[in-house]
C-alpha positions as CSV (number, residue, x, y, z in Angstrom):
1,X,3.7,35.1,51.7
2,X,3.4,36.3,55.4
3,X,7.1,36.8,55.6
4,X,7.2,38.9,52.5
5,X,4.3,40.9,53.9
6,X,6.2,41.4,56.8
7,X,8.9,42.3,55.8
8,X,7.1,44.8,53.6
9,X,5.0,46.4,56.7
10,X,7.4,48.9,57.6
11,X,8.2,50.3,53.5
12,X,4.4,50.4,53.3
13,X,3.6,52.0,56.7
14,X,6.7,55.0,55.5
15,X,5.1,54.9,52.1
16,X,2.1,55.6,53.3
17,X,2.9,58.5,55.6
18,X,5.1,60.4,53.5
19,X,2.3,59.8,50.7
20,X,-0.3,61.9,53.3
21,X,3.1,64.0,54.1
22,X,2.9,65.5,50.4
23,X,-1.0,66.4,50.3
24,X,0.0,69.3,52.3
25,X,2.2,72.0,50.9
26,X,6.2,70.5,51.2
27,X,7.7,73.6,53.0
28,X,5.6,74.8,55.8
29,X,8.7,77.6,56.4
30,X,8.5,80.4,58.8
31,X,7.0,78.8,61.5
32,X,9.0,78.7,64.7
33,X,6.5,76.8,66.5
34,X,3.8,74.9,65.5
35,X,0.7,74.1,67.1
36,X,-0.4,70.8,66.2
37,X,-3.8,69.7,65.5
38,X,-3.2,66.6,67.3
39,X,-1.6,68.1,70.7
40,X,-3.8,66.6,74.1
41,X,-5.1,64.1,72.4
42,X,-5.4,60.5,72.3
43,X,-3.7,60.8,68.9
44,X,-0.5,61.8,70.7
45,X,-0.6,58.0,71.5
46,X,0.1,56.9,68.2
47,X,3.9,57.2,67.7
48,X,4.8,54.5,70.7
49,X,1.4,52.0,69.6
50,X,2.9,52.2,65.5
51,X,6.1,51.5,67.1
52,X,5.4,48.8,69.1
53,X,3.0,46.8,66.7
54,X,5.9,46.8,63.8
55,X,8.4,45.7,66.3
56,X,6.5,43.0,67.7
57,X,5.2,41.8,63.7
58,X,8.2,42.7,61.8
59,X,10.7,41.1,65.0
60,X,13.0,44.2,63.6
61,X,13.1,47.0,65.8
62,X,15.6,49.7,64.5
63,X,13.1,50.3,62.0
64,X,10.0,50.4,63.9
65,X,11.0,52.7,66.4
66,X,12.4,55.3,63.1
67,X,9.2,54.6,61.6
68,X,7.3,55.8,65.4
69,X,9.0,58.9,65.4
70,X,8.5,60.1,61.8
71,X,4.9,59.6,63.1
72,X,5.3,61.8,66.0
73,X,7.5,64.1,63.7
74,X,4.2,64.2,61.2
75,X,1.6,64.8,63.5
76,X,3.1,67.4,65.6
77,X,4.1,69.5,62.1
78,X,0.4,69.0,61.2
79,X,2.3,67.0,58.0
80,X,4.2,69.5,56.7
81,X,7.6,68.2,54.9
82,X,10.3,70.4,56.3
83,X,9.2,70.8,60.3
84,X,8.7,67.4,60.4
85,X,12.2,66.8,59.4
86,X,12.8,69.3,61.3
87,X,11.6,68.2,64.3
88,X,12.6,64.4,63.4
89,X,16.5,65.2,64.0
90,X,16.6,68.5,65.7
91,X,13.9,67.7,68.6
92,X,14.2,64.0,68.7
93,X,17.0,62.4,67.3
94,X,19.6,65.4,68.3
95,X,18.2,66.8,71.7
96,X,18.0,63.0,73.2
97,X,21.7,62.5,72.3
98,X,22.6,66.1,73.8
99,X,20.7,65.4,76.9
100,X,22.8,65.7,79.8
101,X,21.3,62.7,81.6
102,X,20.9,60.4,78.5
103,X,24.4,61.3,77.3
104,X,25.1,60.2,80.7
105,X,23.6,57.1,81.1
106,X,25.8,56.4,77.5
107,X,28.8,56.9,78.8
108,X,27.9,54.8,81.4
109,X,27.0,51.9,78.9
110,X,30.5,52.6,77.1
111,X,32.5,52.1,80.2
112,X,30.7,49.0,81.7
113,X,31.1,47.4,78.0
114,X,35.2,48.2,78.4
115,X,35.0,46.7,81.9
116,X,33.2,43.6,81.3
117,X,35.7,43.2,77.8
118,X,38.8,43.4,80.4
119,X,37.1,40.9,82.7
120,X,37.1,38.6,79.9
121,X,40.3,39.1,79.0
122,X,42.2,39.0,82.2
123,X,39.8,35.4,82.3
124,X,37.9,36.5,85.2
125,X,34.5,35.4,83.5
126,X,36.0,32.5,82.5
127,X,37.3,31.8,86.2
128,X,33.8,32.5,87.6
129,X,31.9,29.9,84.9
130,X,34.1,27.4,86.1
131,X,33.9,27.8,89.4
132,X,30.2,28.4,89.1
133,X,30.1,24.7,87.2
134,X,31.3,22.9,90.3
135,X,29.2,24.9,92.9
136,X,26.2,25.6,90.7
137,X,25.3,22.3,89.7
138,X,21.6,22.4,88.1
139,X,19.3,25.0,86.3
140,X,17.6,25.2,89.3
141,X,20.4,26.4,90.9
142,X,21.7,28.7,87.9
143,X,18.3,30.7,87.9
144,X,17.8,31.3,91.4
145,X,21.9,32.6,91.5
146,X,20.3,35.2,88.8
147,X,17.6,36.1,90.9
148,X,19.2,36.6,94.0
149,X,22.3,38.2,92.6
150,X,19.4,40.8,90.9
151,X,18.0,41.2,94.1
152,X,21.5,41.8,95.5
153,X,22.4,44.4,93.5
154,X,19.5,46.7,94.2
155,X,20.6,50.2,93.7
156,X,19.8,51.1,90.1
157,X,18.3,48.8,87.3
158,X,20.7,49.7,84.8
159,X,23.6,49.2,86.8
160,X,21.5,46.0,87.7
161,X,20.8,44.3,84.2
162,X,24.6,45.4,82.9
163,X,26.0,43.7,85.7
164,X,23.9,40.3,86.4
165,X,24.2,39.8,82.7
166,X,28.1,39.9,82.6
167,X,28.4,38.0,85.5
168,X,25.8,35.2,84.8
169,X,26.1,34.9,81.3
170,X,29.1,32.1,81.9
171,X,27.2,30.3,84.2
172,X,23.6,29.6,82.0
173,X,25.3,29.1,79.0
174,X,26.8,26.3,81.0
175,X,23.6,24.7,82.0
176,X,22.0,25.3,78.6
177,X,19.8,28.6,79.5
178,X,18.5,30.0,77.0
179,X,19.7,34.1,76.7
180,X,16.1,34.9,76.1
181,X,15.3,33.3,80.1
182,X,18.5,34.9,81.4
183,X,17.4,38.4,79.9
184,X,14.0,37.9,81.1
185,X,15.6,37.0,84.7
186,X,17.8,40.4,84.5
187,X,14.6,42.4,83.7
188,X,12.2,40.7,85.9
189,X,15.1,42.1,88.7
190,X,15.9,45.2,87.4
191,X,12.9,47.8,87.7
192,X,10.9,45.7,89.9
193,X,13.6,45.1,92.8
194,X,14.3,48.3,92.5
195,X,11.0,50.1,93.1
196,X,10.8,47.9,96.3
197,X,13.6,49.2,97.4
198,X,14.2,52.3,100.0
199,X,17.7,53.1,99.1
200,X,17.6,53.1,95.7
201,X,17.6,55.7,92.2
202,X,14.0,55.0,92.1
203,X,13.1,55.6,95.9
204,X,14.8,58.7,95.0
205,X,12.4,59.4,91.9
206,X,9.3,58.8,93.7
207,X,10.2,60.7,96.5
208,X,11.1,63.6,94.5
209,X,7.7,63.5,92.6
210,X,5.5,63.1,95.5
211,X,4.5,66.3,97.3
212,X,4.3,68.3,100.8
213,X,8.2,66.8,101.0
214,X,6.7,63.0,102.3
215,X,8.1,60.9,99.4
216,X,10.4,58.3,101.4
217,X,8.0,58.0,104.0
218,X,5.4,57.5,101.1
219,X,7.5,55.0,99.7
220,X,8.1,53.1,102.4
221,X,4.1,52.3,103.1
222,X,3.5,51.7,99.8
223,X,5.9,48.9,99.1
224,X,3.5,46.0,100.7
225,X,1.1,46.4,98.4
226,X,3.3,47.2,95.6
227,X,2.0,43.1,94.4
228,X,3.6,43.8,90.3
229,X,6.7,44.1,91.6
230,X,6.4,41.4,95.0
231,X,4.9,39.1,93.0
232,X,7.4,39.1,90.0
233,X,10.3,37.9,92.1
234,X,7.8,35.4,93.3
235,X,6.8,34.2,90.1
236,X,10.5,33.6,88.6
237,X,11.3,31.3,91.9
238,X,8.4,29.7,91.2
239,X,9.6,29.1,87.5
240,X,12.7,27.7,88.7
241,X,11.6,25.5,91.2
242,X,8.5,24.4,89.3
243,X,10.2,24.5,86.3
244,X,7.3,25.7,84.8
245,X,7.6,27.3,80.8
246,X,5.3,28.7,78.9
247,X,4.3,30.9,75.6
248,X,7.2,31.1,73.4
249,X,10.0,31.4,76.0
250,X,9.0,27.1,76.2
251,X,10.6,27.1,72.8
252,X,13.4,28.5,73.5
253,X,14.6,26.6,76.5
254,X,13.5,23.6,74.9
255,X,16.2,24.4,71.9
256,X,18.6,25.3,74.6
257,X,18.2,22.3,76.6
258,X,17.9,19.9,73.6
259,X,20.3,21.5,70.3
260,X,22.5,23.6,72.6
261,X,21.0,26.7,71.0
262,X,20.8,29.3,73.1
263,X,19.7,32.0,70.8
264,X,17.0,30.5,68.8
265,X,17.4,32.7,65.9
266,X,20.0,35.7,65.4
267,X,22.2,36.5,67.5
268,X,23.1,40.8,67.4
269,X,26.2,40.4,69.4
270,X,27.7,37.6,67.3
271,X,30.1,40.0,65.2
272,X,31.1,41.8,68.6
273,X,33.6,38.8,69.5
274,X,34.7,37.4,72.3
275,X,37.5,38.5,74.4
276,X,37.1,35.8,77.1
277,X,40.3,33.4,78.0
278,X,40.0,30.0,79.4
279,X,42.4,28.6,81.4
280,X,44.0,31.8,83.4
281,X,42.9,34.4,85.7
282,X,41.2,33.9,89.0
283,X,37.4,33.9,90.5
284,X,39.1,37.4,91.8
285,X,39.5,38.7,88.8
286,X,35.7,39.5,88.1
287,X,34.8,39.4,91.4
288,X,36.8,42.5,92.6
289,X,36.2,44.9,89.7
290,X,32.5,44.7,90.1
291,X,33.1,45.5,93.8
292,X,34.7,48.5,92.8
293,X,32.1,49.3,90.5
294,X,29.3,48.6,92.8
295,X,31.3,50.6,95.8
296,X,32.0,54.0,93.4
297,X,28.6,54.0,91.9
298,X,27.3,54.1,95.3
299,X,29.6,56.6,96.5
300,X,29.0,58.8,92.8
301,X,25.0,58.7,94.0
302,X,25.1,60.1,97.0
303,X,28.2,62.7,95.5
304,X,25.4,63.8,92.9
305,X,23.0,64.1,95.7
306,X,25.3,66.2,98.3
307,X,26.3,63.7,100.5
308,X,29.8,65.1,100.8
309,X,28.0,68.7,101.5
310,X,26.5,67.9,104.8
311,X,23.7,66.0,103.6
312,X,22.7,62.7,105.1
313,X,22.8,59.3,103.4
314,X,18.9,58.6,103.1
315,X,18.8,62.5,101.7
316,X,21.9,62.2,99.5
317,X,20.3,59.4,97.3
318,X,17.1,60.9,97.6
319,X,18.3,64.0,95.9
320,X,20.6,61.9,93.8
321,X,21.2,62.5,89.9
322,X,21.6,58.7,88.6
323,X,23.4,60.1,85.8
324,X,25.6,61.6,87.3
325,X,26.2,59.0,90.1
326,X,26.8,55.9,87.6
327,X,29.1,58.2,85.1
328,X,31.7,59.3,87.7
329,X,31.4,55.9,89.7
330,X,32.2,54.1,86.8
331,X,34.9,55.9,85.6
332,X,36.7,55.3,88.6
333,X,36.0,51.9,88.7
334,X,37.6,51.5,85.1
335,X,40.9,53.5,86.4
336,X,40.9,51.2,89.2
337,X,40.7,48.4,87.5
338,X,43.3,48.4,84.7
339,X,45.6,49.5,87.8
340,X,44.1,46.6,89.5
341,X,45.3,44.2,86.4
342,X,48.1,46.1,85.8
343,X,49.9,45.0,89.3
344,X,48.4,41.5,89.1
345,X,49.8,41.5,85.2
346,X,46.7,39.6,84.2
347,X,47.6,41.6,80.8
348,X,49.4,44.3,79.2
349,X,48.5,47.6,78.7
350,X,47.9,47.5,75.2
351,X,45.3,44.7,75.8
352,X,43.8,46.8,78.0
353,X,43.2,49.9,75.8
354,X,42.2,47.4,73.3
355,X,39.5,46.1,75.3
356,X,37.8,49.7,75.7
357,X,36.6,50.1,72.1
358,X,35.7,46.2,71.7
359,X,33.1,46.8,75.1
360,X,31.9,50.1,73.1
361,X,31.1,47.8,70.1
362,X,29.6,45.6,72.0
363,X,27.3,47.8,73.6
364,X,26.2,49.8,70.3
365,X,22.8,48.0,69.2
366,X,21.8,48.9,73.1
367,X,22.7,52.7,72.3
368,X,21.4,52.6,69.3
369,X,17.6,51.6,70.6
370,X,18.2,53.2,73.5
371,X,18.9,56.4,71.2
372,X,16.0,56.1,69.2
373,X,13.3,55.2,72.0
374,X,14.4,58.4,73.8
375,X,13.3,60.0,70.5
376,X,10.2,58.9,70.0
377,X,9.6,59.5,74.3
378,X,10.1,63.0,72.8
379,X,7.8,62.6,69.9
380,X,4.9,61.7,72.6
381,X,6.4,64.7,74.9
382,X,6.1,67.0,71.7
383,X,2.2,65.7,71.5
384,X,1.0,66.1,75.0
385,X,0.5,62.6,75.7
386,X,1.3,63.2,79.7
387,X,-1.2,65.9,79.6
388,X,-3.9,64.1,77.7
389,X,-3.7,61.1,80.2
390,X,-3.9,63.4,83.0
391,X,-6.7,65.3,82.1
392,X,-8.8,61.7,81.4
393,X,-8.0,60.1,85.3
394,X,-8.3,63.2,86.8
395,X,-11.9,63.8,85.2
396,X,-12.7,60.1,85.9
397,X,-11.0,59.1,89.2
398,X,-13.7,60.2,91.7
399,X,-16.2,58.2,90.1
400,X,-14.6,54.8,91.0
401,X,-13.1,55.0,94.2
402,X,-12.9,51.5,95.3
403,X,-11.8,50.1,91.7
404,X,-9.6,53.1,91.9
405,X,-6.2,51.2,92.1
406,X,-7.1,48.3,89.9
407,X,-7.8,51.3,87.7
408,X,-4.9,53.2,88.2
409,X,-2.7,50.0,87.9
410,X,-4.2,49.3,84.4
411,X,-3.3,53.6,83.5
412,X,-0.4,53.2,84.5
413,X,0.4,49.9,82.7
414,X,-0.7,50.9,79.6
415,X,1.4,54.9,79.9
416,X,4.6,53.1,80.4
417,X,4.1,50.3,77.9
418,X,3.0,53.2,75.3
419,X,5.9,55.8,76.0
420,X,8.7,53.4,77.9
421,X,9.2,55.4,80.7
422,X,8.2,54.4,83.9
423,X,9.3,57.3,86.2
424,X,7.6,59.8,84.0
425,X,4.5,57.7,84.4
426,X,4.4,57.5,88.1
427,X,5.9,60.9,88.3
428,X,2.8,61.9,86.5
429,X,-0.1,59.9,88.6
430,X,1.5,60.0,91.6
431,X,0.6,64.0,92.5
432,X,-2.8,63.3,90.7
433,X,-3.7,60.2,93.3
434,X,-2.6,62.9,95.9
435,X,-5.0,65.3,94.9
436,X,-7.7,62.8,95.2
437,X,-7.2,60.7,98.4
438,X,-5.6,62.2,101.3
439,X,-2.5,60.2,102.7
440,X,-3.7,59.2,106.0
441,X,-6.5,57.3,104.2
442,X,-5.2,53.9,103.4
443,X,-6.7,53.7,99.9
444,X,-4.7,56.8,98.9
445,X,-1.7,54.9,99.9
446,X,-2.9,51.5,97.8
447,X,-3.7,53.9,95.1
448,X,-0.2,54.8,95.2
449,X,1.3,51.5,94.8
450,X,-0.5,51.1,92.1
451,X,1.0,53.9,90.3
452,X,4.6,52.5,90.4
453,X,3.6,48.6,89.9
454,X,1.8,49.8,87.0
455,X,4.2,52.1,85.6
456,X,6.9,49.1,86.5
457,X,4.6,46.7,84.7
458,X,4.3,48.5,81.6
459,X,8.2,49.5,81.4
460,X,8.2,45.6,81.9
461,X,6.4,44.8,78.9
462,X,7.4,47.9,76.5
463,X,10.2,47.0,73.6
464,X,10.9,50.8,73.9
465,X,11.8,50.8,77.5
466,X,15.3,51.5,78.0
467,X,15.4,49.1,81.2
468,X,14.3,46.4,78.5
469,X,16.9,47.0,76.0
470,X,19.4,47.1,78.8
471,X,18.4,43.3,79.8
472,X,18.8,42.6,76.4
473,X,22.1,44.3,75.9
474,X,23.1,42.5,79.8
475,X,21.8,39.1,78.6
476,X,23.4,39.6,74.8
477,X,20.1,38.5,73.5
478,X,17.8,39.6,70.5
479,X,15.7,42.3,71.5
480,X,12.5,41.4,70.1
481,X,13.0,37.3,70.8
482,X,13.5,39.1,74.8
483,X,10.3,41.2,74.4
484,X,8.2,38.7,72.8
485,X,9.2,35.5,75.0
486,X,8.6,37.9,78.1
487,X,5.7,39.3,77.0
488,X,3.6,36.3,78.5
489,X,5.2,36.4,81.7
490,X,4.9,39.8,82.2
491,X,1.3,39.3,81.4
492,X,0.4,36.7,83.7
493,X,1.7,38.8,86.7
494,X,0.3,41.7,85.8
495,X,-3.3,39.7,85.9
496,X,-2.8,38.6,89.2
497,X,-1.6,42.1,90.2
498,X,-4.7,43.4,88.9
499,X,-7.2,41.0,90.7
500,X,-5.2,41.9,93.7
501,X,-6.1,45.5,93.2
502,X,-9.7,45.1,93.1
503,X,-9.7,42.9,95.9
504,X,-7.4,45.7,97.8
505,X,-10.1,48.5,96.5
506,X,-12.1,47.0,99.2
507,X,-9.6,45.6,102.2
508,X,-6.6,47.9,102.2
509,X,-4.8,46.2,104.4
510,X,-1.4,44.8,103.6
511,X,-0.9,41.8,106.2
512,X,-4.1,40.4,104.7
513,X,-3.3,41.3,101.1
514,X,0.4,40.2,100.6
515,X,-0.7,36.2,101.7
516,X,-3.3,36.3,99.5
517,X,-1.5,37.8,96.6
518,X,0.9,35.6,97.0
519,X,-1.1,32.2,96.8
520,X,-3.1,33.5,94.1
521,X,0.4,33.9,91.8
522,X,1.7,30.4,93.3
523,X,-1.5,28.8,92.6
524,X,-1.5,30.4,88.6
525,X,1.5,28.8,87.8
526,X,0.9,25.5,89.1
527,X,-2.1,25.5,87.3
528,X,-0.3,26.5,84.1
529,X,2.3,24.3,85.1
530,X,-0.5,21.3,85.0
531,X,-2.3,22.5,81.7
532,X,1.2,22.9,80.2
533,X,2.3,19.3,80.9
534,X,-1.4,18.0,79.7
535,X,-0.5,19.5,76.5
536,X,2.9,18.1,76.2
């Protein structure tokens, strides 16, 4: 009975909204733009919480996310019929696909699927897995090469969870890891390696949102007490070496571990195939394609950002366009590399244009959530969701100064979780903490870090967040078995983060904070680690 129900949610849910659709007249026609009744308010939250709750009950997220933006598409047409179709596929589905940057970022996608589909088949995965089999020879080991190769590869988090997935998957499906603990290792170093990062696309972001031309400088002070992000890498070596598990992720390593099941229910990318060849190529083979790629993404960052215009490095990918940077960088990586395999005849030509549309198909459930959560980010755009939130901290903040970043931290948290976007939620509170706190007073710059581990936290969390579907796409795991069996990680962290915040509120200072932060997340799990065993 509860799996019929939900399976039923989401038919209901549509029922039910284009039931309240047709109590208004079906053609609202004539009207260019509409003011909705729901614009600046909390309503405007509505689309991303609908979307979330159906993915998270139904564990099908296609739907959920359609059925989020024909909620936006309702509310901002006041429910009339034809604008909110309209505004469905015109504003939302359409204008995120035509999107310079998002198209982009797709192309992107496309050509690191082709690339990682001719590492297979020139056997440069399969190469690396077994060279990783003699040299890596525990879980232990297999998890902390995850993390440190996310922490390695710091300059952008999609870049990041695209290319730790391809390169690790060989190696924990070797030691029986289940994908949903890979993808939750790619996520857990995508975003929040790279916020703590000065060269980086998102030291960029910040510094372009903060104001009076200070953002890297900014940055740079706030990373110590940045404890969401800190304390995440923490927490996964503490995993490892613990070998603590928890909340429905224990499940799932337990099936890997014990049945060799690695996926624990369905698999997306099963139909996508594989391409990888045992028994030729060379450790080379993978290694030196990704070194191209990492080498002209870099060098297509600071391009976009004027680098090769008399700009300097720290400027170039301050300015950068990640875009931009990531599109041309991999392109030229991909020309590189079938020239690369060509004089090394790892395979013929024909093999090679073959691979291109096999790594498109195996990147098309990622585009395809990625396609719709940009639409319904437009939905809450359409809504004034940014300008309702604002409004609410800024008429609150001076009331609470000292639980200000605890406060902020939550805000933030729940912004990103709610739309999936984590630079327009920091690129929202950051200029609102500024107006607030000066920047020579340390709480302002606490107050700060709190804007980006919180919106980090939340694009940690959110099923919508593109940086989440990535790790999914990276790790080739379900999306909603990734969300759900990270959820309670996520959560954990962002509790300690938050008790750190209160704690900071009152001693802003980092050498005393970062110990104790650090403790407190060591000494939660190895209490969860006790009252997990007890229960086993």
């Amino acid at each position: 009975m509860r799996k019929l129900a939900k399976r039923l949610l989401p038919l209901l849910v549509l029922v039910a909204l284009a039931c309240t659709a047709m109590t208004v007249p079906a053609f609202a026609a004539g009207e260019e733009e509409i003011t909705s009744n729901f614009y600046n308010t909390a309503w405007a939250l509505l689309p991303p919480v609908i979307a979330i709750a159906l993915a998270l009950i139904t564990k099908e997220v296609y739907s959920s996310l359609f059925i989020g933006i024909l909620a936006g598409g309702l509310l901002h047409s006041n429910f009339a019929f034809e604008s909110t179709v309209l505004h469905v596929f015109n504003n939302g589905i359409v204008a995120s696909l035509t999107d310079p940057y998002n198209m982009g970022i797709l192309i992107f996608l496309v050509i690191l699927g082709a690339m990682v589909s001719l590492m297979n088949r020139a056997g440069g995965s399969a190469a690396f897995g077994r060279w990783a089999q003699i040299h890596i020879k525990s879980r232990v080991g297999a998890q902390l090469a995850s993390v440190l190769l996310g922490c390695l590869i710091f300059i952008d988090d999609y870049f990041n969870c695209l290319t730790v997935g391809s390169v690790m998957r060989p190696v924990t499906d070797k030691h029986n890891i289940s994908r949903a603990k890979l993808a939750y290792l790619i996520d857990a170093t995508a975003a929040p390696v790279c916020i703590i990062a000065p060269v980086s696309s998102w030291a960029a972001a910040v510094a372009s949102f903060a104001e009076d031309g200070q953002g890297l400088n900014l940055f740079i002070r706030a990373i110590p007490f940045n404890f969401y992000a800190i304390l995440t890498v923490v927490m996964m070596i503490g995993l490892a070496m613990m070998k603590v598990e928890y909340g429905p992720m224990a499940s799932h390593e337990k099936n890997a571990q014990e049945k060799g099941d690695l996926f624990s229910g369905k698999n997306p990318y099963a139909n996508a195939g594989s391409d990888e060849v045992e028994g030729k190529g060379k450790v080379i083979d993978l290694v030196f394609p990704i070194v191209v790629l990492i080498v002209f993404c870099v060098i297509g960052m600071i391009y976009s950002g004027g680098f090769f215009e008399g700009e300097g490095f720290v400027t170039a990918f301050s300015n950068s366009d990640a875009s931009v940077g990531l599109m041309l960088g991999s392109a030229f990586a991909l020309v590189v590399t079938i020239i690369y395999y060509l004089i090394r005849r790892s395979m013929s030509f024909r093999d090679m244009m073959e691979s291109i549309p096999e790594g498109f198909k195996a990147m098309v459930p990622a585009i395809l959530i990625l396609t719709f959560a940009w639409s319904l980010k437009g939905m809450t755009d359409s809504l004034g969701a940014k300008l309702f939130v604002e409004e609410f901290v800024k008429a609150n903040a001076r009331s609470f100064q000292m639980l200000l970043p605890a406060i902020v931290f939550l805000i933030g948290c729940f912004l990103a979780f709610a739309t999936g976007t984590s630079w327009g939620t920091f690129g929202m509170l950051i200029p609102i903490v500024q107006s607030v706190f000066p920047m020579d007073n340390p709480l302002g710059i606490v107050c700060i870090s709190a804007c980006m581990a919180g919106a980090v936290c939340g694009d940690h969390c959110s099923p919508i967040s593109d940086t989440t579907i990535m790790a999914s796409a990276g790790a080739q795991c379900d999306h909603v078995n990734h969300v759900s069996t990270q959820l309670p990680y996520a959560i954990t962290c962002a509790a300690v983060s938050f008790v750190c915040y209160v704690i900071a509120g009152f001693v802003p200072n980092a050498f005393v904070m970062l110990p104790v932060a650090i403790i407190l997340m060591l000494g939660t799990l190895f209490f969860i680690g006790r009252m997990h065993g007890k229960k086993a």
